[in-house]
C-alpha positions, 0 to 999 in steps of 0.5 A: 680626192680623185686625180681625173687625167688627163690634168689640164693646166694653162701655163708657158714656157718661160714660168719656172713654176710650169716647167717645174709642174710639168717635171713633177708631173712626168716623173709621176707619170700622171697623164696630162695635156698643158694649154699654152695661154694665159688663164684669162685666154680660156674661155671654156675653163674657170677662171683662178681668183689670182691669175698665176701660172700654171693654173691646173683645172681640177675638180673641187669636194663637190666635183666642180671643176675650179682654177688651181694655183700654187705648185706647193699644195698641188704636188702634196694633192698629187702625191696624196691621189696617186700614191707611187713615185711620190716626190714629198720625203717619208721620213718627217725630218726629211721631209721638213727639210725638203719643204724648206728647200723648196720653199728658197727655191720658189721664193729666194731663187725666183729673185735672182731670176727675175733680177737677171732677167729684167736687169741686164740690158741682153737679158732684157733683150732677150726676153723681151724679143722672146716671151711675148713670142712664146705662144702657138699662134704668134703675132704679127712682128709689127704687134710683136714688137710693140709688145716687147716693148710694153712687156719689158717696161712693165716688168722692168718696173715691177723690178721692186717687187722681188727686192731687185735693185741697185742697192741688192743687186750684190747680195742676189748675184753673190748669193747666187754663184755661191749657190751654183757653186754649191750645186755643182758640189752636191750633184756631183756626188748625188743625182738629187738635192734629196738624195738618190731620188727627188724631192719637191725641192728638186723641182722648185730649183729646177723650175728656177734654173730653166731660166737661170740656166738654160735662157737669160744670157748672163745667169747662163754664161755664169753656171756654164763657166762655174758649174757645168754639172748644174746646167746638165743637171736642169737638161736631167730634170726635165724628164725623169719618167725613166727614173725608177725610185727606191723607198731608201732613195731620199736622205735620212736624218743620219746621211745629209752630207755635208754638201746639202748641209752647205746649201743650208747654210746659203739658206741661212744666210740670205733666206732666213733674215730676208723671211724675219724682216719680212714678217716684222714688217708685214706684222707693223703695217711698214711701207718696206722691208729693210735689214741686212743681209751678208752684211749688205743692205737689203730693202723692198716691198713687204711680200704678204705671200712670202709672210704665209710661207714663214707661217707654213714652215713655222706650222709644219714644224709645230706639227712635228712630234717632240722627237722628230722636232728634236732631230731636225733643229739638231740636223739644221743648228748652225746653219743659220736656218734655225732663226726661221723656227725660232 
Protein backbone atom coordinates (compact mmCIF):
# COMPACT_ATOMS: atom_id res chain seq x y z
CA UNK A 1 0.00 0.00 0.00
CA UNK A 2 0.89 3.50 -0.77
CA UNK A 3 2.71 6.18 1.69
CA UNK A 4 0.92 9.58 0.55
CA UNK A 5 3.10 12.41 2.20
CA UNK A 6 2.73 14.60 3.57
CA UNK A 7 1.57 11.79 6.88
CA UNK A 8 -0.79 13.84 8.97
CA UNK A 9 -1.12 12.83 12.52
CA UNK A 10 -3.12 14.35 15.34
CA UNK A 11 -0.97 14.03 18.47
CA UNK A 12 0.80 15.95 21.71
CA UNK A 13 3.63 16.73 23.12
CA UNK A 14 3.22 15.16 26.49
CA UNK A 15 2.35 11.26 24.57
CA UNK A 16 4.98 9.06 24.50
CA UNK A 17 3.57 7.07 21.46
CA UNK A 18 3.65 10.72 19.44
CA UNK A 19 7.01 11.65 19.95
CA UNK A 20 7.78 8.14 19.72
CA UNK A 21 6.07 8.16 15.91
CA UNK A 22 7.27 11.33 15.24
CA UNK A 23 11.09 10.00 15.81
CA UNK A 24 10.28 7.09 13.60
CA UNK A 25 9.17 9.14 11.13
CA UNK A 26 12.19 11.45 11.11
CA UNK A 27 14.53 8.92 10.88
CA UNK A 28 12.74 7.56 8.20
CA UNK A 29 12.78 10.71 6.55
CA UNK A 30 9.01 10.09 5.63
CA UNK A 31 7.39 13.60 5.11
CA UNK A 32 4.92 14.70 7.56
CA UNK A 33 2.92 17.56 9.33
CA UNK A 34 1.63 16.80 12.89
CA UNK A 35 -1.99 18.76 14.30
CA UNK A 36 -1.56 19.27 17.82
CA UNK A 37 -5.18 18.44 19.07
CA UNK A 38 -7.10 15.88 20.01
CA UNK A 39 -8.94 13.63 17.48
CA UNK A 40 -12.23 14.64 18.64
CA UNK A 41 -11.05 18.62 17.81
CA UNK A 42 -10.77 17.72 14.16
CA UNK A 43 -13.57 18.45 12.37
CA UNK A 44 -12.39 17.91 8.78
CA UNK A 45 -10.54 14.45 9.12
CA UNK A 46 -12.05 10.76 10.36
CA UNK A 47 -12.53 10.08 13.47
CA UNK A 48 -10.61 6.66 15.05
CA UNK A 49 -13.36 4.04 16.81
CA UNK A 50 -10.92 4.51 20.05
CA UNK A 51 -9.79 7.84 20.48
CA UNK A 52 -5.72 7.39 21.30
CA UNK A 53 -2.81 9.46 20.53
CA UNK A 54 -1.30 9.71 17.82
CA UNK A 55 -4.12 9.19 15.38
CA UNK A 56 -2.46 9.02 11.75
CA UNK A 57 -4.90 9.67 8.86
CA UNK A 58 -4.17 7.63 6.33
CA UNK A 59 -5.72 5.99 3.37
CA UNK A 60 -7.41 2.40 3.67
CA UNK A 61 -7.49 -0.75 0.52
CA UNK A 62 -10.07 1.31 -1.37
CA UNK A 63 -8.38 4.77 -0.89
CA UNK A 64 -10.30 6.29 1.94
CA UNK A 65 -9.03 7.86 4.21
CA UNK A 66 -9.45 6.59 7.85
CA UNK A 67 -8.33 7.24 11.66
CA UNK A 68 -5.06 4.99 12.21
CA UNK A 69 -4.10 4.06 15.85
CA UNK A 70 -1.46 2.01 17.37
CA UNK A 71 2.27 2.76 16.76
CA UNK A 72 3.18 -1.07 16.58
CA UNK A 73 1.33 -2.03 12.89
CA UNK A 74 2.01 1.58 11.95
CA UNK A 75 5.84 1.56 11.70
CA UNK A 76 5.44 -2.27 10.14
CA UNK A 77 3.20 -0.37 7.16
CA UNK A 78 5.74 2.47 6.99
CA UNK A 79 8.58 0.00 6.62
CA UNK A 80 6.47 -2.17 4.26
CA UNK A 81 5.63 1.24 1.80
CA UNK A 82 9.16 2.93 2.11
CA UNK A 83 11.66 0.42 2.02
CA UNK A 84 15.00 2.42 2.99
CA UNK A 85 15.97 2.93 6.58
CA UNK A 86 13.50 0.37 7.73
CA UNK A 87 13.50 0.24 11.81
CA UNK A 88 12.20 -3.78 12.04
CA UNK A 89 15.41 -5.92 12.12
CA UNK A 90 15.93 -8.47 9.05
CA UNK A 91 17.19 -11.13 10.42
CA UNK A 92 14.10 -12.94 12.04
CA UNK A 93 15.58 -13.68 15.41
CA UNK A 94 16.63 -10.15 15.58
CA UNK A 95 13.64 -9.13 15.00
CA UNK A 96 11.32 -11.19 17.32
CA UNK A 97 13.51 -10.07 19.86
CA UNK A 98 13.29 -6.42 18.76
CA UNK A 99 9.11 -6.83 18.77
CA UNK A 100 9.38 -8.18 22.54
CA UNK A 101 11.24 -5.30 23.51
CA UNK A 102 9.19 -3.22 22.20
CA UNK A 103 6.33 -4.58 23.01
CA UNK A 104 7.88 -3.93 27.40
CA UNK A 105 8.48 -0.47 26.34
CA UNK A 106 4.71 0.56 25.18
CA UNK A 107 3.13 -1.84 27.80
CA UNK A 108 5.59 -2.12 30.89
CA UNK A 109 7.45 1.08 30.61
CA UNK A 110 4.32 3.26 30.02
CA UNK A 111 3.65 2.29 33.93
CA UNK A 112 6.06 3.76 35.39
CA UNK A 113 5.32 6.67 33.51
CA UNK A 114 2.23 7.07 34.41
CA UNK A 115 3.04 6.18 38.04
CA UNK A 116 5.45 9.07 38.57
CA UNK A 117 3.59 11.22 36.95
CA UNK A 118 -0.04 10.87 38.55
CA UNK A 119 1.66 9.57 42.08
CA UNK A 120 4.28 12.09 43.32
CA UNK A 121 2.63 15.26 44.47
CA UNK A 122 5.51 17.51 42.19
CA UNK A 123 4.98 15.57 39.39
CA UNK A 124 1.17 15.71 39.59
CA UNK A 125 1.99 19.61 40.04
CA UNK A 126 3.94 19.64 37.23
CA UNK A 127 1.86 17.94 34.85
CA UNK A 128 -1.34 19.31 35.86
CA UNK A 129 -0.07 22.96 35.26
CA UNK A 130 1.68 21.91 32.13
CA UNK A 131 -0.62 19.50 29.73
CA UNK A 132 -3.81 20.84 29.93
CA UNK A 133 -1.41 24.02 28.42
CA UNK A 134 0.19 22.21 25.77
CA UNK A 135 -1.93 23.42 22.95
CA UNK A 136 -1.40 26.15 20.35
CA UNK A 137 -4.24 28.26 21.18
CA UNK A 138 -3.98 28.02 25.36
CA UNK A 139 -6.70 28.91 27.49
CA UNK A 140 -7.61 31.38 29.48
CA UNK A 141 -5.51 30.86 32.83
CA UNK A 142 -8.65 31.28 34.85
CA UNK A 143 -10.12 28.02 32.39
CA UNK A 144 -6.50 26.87 32.54
CA UNK A 145 -6.87 26.38 36.03
CA UNK A 146 -9.87 24.67 36.44
CA UNK A 147 -8.77 22.46 34.05
CA UNK A 148 -5.65 21.39 36.02
CA UNK A 149 -7.76 20.45 38.21
CA UNK A 150 -10.23 18.38 36.41
CA UNK A 151 -7.47 16.86 34.54
CA UNK A 152 -5.26 15.69 37.28
CA UNK A 153 -8.24 13.95 39.45
CA UNK A 154 -9.48 12.10 36.45
CA UNK A 155 -5.97 10.79 35.79
CA UNK A 156 -5.26 10.63 39.37
CA UNK A 157 -8.29 8.25 39.40
CA UNK A 158 -7.41 6.18 36.35
CA UNK A 159 -4.11 5.62 38.56
CA UNK A 160 -5.47 1.45 38.63
CA UNK A 161 -5.70 1.11 35.11
CA UNK A 162 -1.93 0.77 34.77
CA UNK A 163 -1.43 -1.26 38.16
CA UNK A 164 -0.14 1.66 40.00
CA UNK A 165 -0.94 1.64 43.51
CA UNK A 166 0.32 1.84 47.12
CA UNK A 167 0.80 -1.70 47.13
CA UNK A 168 2.88 -2.01 43.49
CA UNK A 169 4.53 1.35 43.72
CA UNK A 170 7.78 -0.72 44.69
CA UNK A 171 7.87 -3.22 42.07
CA UNK A 172 7.57 -0.29 39.41
CA UNK A 173 9.81 2.00 40.91
CA UNK A 174 12.65 -0.94 41.42
CA UNK A 175 11.97 -2.07 38.28
CA UNK A 176 12.64 1.04 36.92
CA UNK A 177 16.08 1.98 38.39
CA UNK A 178 17.19 -1.44 37.60
CA UNK A 179 16.23 -0.68 33.91
CA UNK A 180 18.11 2.79 33.62
CA UNK A 181 20.62 1.21 35.27
CA UNK A 182 20.88 -1.29 32.68
CA UNK A 183 20.48 1.40 29.94
CA UNK A 184 23.12 3.24 30.76
CA UNK A 185 25.45 -0.17 30.64
CA UNK A 186 23.99 -0.94 27.28
CA UNK A 187 24.27 2.46 25.60
CA UNK A 188 27.67 3.27 26.67
CA UNK A 189 29.10 0.53 24.83
CA UNK A 190 26.26 0.62 21.80
CA UNK A 191 24.50 3.83 20.23
CA UNK A 192 21.20 1.56 20.26
CA UNK A 193 19.17 -1.32 22.07
CA UNK A 194 19.54 -3.02 18.89
CA UNK A 195 22.88 -2.56 17.85
CA UNK A 196 24.64 0.17 15.72
CA UNK A 197 21.28 1.01 14.19
CA UNK A 198 17.85 1.19 15.70
CA UNK A 199 14.95 -0.88 16.28
CA UNK A 200 11.28 -0.41 16.84
CA UNK A 201 12.28 -1.13 20.53
CA UNK A 202 14.45 1.99 20.48
CA UNK A 203 11.83 4.33 19.88
CA UNK A 204 8.97 2.37 22.09
CA UNK A 205 11.70 3.19 24.99
CA UNK A 206 12.46 6.44 23.77
CA UNK A 207 8.96 7.57 23.43
CA UNK A 208 8.45 6.51 27.30
CA UNK A 209 11.73 8.40 28.36
CA UNK A 210 10.48 11.72 26.91
CA UNK A 211 8.60 11.77 30.02
CA UNK A 212 10.71 9.66 32.35
CA UNK A 213 13.56 11.42 31.49
CA UNK A 214 13.20 14.43 30.32
CA UNK A 215 9.49 16.18 32.26
CA UNK A 216 8.27 14.62 35.45
CA UNK A 217 10.32 15.84 37.99
CA UNK A 218 10.97 12.54 40.20
CA UNK A 219 11.64 9.83 37.27
CA UNK A 220 14.09 12.81 35.81
CA UNK A 221 16.19 13.48 39.23
CA UNK A 222 16.63 9.63 39.19
CA UNK A 223 17.91 8.61 35.53
CA UNK A 224 20.13 12.34 35.89
CA UNK A 225 21.60 10.89 39.29
CA UNK A 226 21.85 7.19 38.09
CA UNK A 227 22.38 7.33 34.42
CA UNK A 228 23.26 10.52 32.79
CA UNK A 229 24.20 8.59 29.52
CA UNK A 230 20.35 7.71 29.42
CA UNK A 231 18.67 11.21 29.70
CA UNK A 232 21.54 12.21 26.75
CA UNK A 233 20.51 9.48 24.95
CA UNK A 234 16.59 10.24 24.66
CA UNK A 235 17.91 14.28 23.49
CA UNK A 236 19.82 11.64 20.75
CA UNK A 237 16.85 10.20 19.76
CA UNK A 238 14.85 12.62 19.18
CA UNK A 239 16.36 13.21 15.94
CA UNK A 240 18.10 10.75 13.85
CA UNK A 241 17.70 11.85 10.27
CA UNK A 242 21.42 12.21 10.03
CA UNK A 243 21.85 8.86 10.98
CA UNK A 244 23.02 6.92 7.90
CA UNK A 245 22.29 2.86 8.79
CA UNK A 246 24.24 -0.10 7.62
CA UNK A 247 22.66 -3.29 6.56
CA UNK A 248 24.91 -5.05 9.36
CA UNK A 249 24.01 -2.40 11.85
CA UNK A 250 21.47 -4.56 14.08
CA UNK A 251 22.55 -7.68 16.11
CA UNK A 252 22.82 -10.99 15.12
CA UNK A 253 21.76 -14.15 17.04
CA UNK A 254 25.39 -14.70 17.58
CA UNK A 255 26.46 -10.72 19.03
CA UNK A 256 23.68 -9.94 21.73
CA UNK A 257 25.97 -8.75 24.20
CA UNK A 258 25.65 -9.36 27.56
CA UNK A 259 24.28 -5.81 28.55
CA UNK A 260 20.95 -6.41 26.24
CA UNK A 261 20.86 -9.90 27.67
CA UNK A 262 20.57 -8.10 31.16
CA UNK A 263 17.55 -6.14 29.73
CA UNK A 264 16.05 -9.27 28.91
CA UNK A 265 16.38 -10.46 32.26
CA UNK A 266 14.37 -7.24 33.45
CA UNK A 267 11.91 -8.18 30.91
CA UNK A 268 11.49 -11.67 32.60
CA UNK A 269 11.53 -10.68 35.50
CA UNK A 270 8.45 -8.22 35.83
CA UNK A 271 7.05 -8.25 32.05
CA UNK A 272 6.61 -11.89 31.41
CA UNK A 273 4.59 -12.79 35.05
CA UNK A 274 2.60 -9.66 34.99
CA UNK A 275 1.32 -10.94 30.71
CA UNK A 276 0.50 -14.93 32.26
CA UNK A 277 -1.53 -13.41 34.96
CA UNK A 278 -2.88 -11.10 32.99
CA UNK A 279 -4.08 -13.65 30.60
CA UNK A 280 -5.61 -16.00 33.19
CA UNK A 281 -7.45 -13.50 34.34
CA UNK A 282 -8.92 -12.30 31.15
CA UNK A 283 -9.16 -16.03 30.18
CA UNK A 284 -11.80 -16.71 33.71
CA UNK A 285 -13.71 -13.64 33.50
CA UNK A 286 -11.79 -12.32 37.04
CA UNK A 287 -12.49 -8.68 38.17
CA UNK A 288 -8.24 -8.61 39.02
CA UNK A 289 -5.13 -9.47 38.36
CA UNK A 290 -3.02 -10.42 41.11
CA UNK A 291 0.26 -12.45 41.37
CA UNK A 292 3.63 -11.57 42.29
CA UNK A 293 6.12 -9.99 40.90
CA UNK A 294 10.24 -10.10 42.32
CA UNK A 295 8.60 -11.69 45.12
CA UNK A 296 6.01 -8.62 45.66
CA UNK A 297 2.56 -8.47 45.40
CA UNK A 298 1.27 -7.06 42.01
CA UNK A 299 -2.68 -6.37 41.34
CA UNK A 300 -4.75 -4.47 39.02
CA UNK A 301 -7.46 -4.56 36.43
CA UNK A 302 -7.17 -7.08 33.54
CA UNK A 303 -5.78 -5.13 30.56
CA UNK A 304 -7.88 -6.70 27.23
CA UNK A 305 -4.89 -4.73 25.08
CA UNK A 306 -2.09 -6.04 26.92
CA UNK A 307 -3.85 -9.97 26.61
CA UNK A 308 -3.61 -9.24 22.67
CA UNK A 309 -0.11 -8.14 22.81
CA UNK A 310 0.79 -11.74 24.43
CA UNK A 311 -1.26 -13.17 21.60
CA UNK A 312 1.08 -11.22 18.92
CA UNK A 313 4.33 -12.41 20.39
CA UNK A 314 2.97 -15.77 21.28
CA UNK A 315 1.56 -15.67 17.07
CA UNK A 316 4.86 -14.28 15.85
CA UNK A 317 6.91 -16.74 17.22
CA UNK A 318 4.62 -19.53 15.99
CA UNK A 319 5.10 -17.90 12.74
CA UNK A 320 9.18 -18.64 13.00
CA UNK A 321 10.78 -21.54 10.99
CA UNK A 322 11.60 -24.51 13.49
CA UNK A 323 15.33 -23.18 12.96
CA UNK A 324 14.97 -19.64 13.56
CA UNK A 325 12.40 -20.64 16.58
CA UNK A 326 15.30 -22.81 17.99
CA UNK A 327 17.77 -20.05 17.87
CA UNK A 328 15.96 -17.43 19.49
CA UNK A 329 14.37 -19.80 22.69
CA UNK A 330 18.17 -20.51 23.08
CA UNK A 331 19.33 -16.73 22.71
CA UNK A 332 16.31 -15.76 25.54
CA UNK A 333 16.71 -19.18 27.87
CA UNK A 334 17.24 -18.20 31.48
CA UNK A 335 16.12 -14.91 31.13
CA UNK A 336 12.94 -15.68 32.26
CA UNK A 337 11.27 -14.48 29.07
CA UNK A 338 10.76 -17.81 27.81
CA UNK A 339 7.62 -18.41 30.15
CA UNK A 340 5.96 -15.72 27.46
CA UNK A 341 6.32 -18.56 24.74
CA UNK A 342 5.90 -21.33 26.74
Amino acid sequence: MTLPTPVTLAGAPPSPYTRKMLSVLRYRRIPYKVIWKQPREIDDLPQPKVSLLPTFYLPNEAGELEAVVDSTPLITRFDEAVTERCVRPTDPVIRMLDDLLEDYGDEWLTKAMFHYRWYYQADIKQAGDVLPRARIKAPKEKDARKLSQIFSERQISRLYVVGSSDTTAPVIEDSFKRLIEMLRDHLTAHSFLMGDRPGAADFAFYGQLTQLAQFDPTPTRLVLDIAPRVYAWVLLMEDLSGEEPHDDGWFTGDTVPATLKAVLTEVGRVYAPFLLANATALMEGAEEVRTEIGGATWVQKPFPYQGKCLDALRRSHAALSEADRTRFDDLIAGTGCEAIFA
